[in-house]
N, C-alpha and C positions, 0 to 999 in steps of 0.2 A: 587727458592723462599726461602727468611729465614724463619722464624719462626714466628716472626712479623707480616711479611702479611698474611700466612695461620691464626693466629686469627683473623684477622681482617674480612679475610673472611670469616669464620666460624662464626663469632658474627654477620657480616649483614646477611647471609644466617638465622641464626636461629631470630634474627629480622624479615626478612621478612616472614619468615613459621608461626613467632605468629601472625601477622598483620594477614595472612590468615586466621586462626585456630581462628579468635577471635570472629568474629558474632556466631560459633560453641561455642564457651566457654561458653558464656552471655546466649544462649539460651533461651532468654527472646521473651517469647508467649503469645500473649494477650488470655483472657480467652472470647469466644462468645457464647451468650443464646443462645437456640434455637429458640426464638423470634426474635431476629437478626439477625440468619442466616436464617430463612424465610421468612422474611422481604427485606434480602439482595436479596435472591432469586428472588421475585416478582416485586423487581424494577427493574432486570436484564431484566425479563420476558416480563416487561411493554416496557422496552426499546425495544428489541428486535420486540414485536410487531407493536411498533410506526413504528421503520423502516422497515419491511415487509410493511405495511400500505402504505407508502411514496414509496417504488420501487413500488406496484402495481399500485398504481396513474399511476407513470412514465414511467411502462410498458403500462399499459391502453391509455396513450398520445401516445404512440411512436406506438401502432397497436400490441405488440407482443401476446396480449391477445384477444382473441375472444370476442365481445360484450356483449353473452348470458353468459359465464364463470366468467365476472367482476364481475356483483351484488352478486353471490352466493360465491366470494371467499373475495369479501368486507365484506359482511354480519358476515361471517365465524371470518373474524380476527377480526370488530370491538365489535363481542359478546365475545370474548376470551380477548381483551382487556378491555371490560368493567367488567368483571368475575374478571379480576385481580384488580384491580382497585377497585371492590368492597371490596376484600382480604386485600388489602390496607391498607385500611381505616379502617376497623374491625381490624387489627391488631394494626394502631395508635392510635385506640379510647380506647383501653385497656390498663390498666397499665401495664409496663413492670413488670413482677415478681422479678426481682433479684433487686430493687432497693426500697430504703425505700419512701415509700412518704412523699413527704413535708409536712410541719405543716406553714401554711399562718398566720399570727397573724393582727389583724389590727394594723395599724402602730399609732405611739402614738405624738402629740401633743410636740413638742420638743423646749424650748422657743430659741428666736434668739438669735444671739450671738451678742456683738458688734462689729464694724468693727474693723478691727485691724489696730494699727498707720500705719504697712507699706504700707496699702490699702489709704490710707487718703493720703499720699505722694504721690501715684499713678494717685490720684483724681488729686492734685494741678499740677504733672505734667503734665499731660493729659490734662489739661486748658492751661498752660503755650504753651504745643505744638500745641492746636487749635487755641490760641490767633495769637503764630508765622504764623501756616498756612492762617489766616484769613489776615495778615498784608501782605503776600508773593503774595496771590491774587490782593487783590490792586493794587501792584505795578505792577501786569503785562504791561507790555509793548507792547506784539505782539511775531511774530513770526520771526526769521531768515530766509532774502527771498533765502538764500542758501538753507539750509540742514530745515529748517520748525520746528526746535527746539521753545518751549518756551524762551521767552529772557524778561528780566527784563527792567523797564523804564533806571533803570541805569546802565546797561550794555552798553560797549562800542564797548566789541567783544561779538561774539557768544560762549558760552561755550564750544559748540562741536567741530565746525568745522574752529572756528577763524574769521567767516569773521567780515570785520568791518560793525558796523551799524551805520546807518544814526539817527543822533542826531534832532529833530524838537525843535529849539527854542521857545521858547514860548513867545508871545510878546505882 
């Protein structure tokens, strides 16, 4: 090997080792109250118990729990999950500490603006496109008894599929 390629691969080699070394570098870690992390907690908790809740149903359906053992171990996790769930709620109905509170102001009376011209052109042409669409109706004609496409009275093929249509003289 010359020399040439030993840099070459010494320069992707050490590329590839900072790609690595980079999430290490940044080090960049969010900072969590401890209101959030006990927050994060109890909805873990909550989970957790919903699904105990649901296998014991499912064990209860399938027999593998004794009759007299079900209500006392239902009982058990739905007062453990309503405890949490109380926890909840006393901690969403508190204001977080680390953040400032809002200041709400009633909102104030702000006179209208006038429409702007480019909105006004938008008007006219938005008329001009429902006048077209209203004229296009009219003219319907029916249907293409091939493919079942809409077709125009003056159409003489079908637009999709080609077939010819039948002309009714008018007389």
């Amino acid at each position: 090997m010359d020399l040439g390629s030993i840099f070459l691969l010494l320069g992707i080699l050490l590329m590839v080792i900072l790609y690595l070394i980079r999430p290490f570098l940044l080090h960049r870690a969010t900072l969590v109250t401890q209101e959030e992390h006990t927050l994060s907690f109890l909805l873990a908790e909550k989970e957790r118990l919903l699904n105990a809740l649901k296998e014991l149903e499912f064990d209860h359906i399938l027999g593998k729990i004794p009759a007299e053992d079900y209500p006392l171990q239902r009982t058990a996790l739905l007062a453990e999950a309503a405890e949490v769930i109380r926890q909840i709620e006393n901690l969403r109905s508190q204001p977080i500490s680390t953040k400032e509170p809002l200041h709400i102001t009633k909102p104030q009376a702000q006179p209208r603006r006038p429409v702007a011209p480019e909105l006004a052109e938008d008007d006219e042409i938005e008329a001009l496109l429902a006048a077209r669409r209203r004229q296009r109706a009219e003219k319907a004609g029916g249907f293409c008894p091939q493919c079942g496409k809409p077709v125009q009275r003056s159409d003489r093929f079908c637009s999709k599929c080609g077939t010819p249509l039948l002309v009714e003289v008018e007389s």
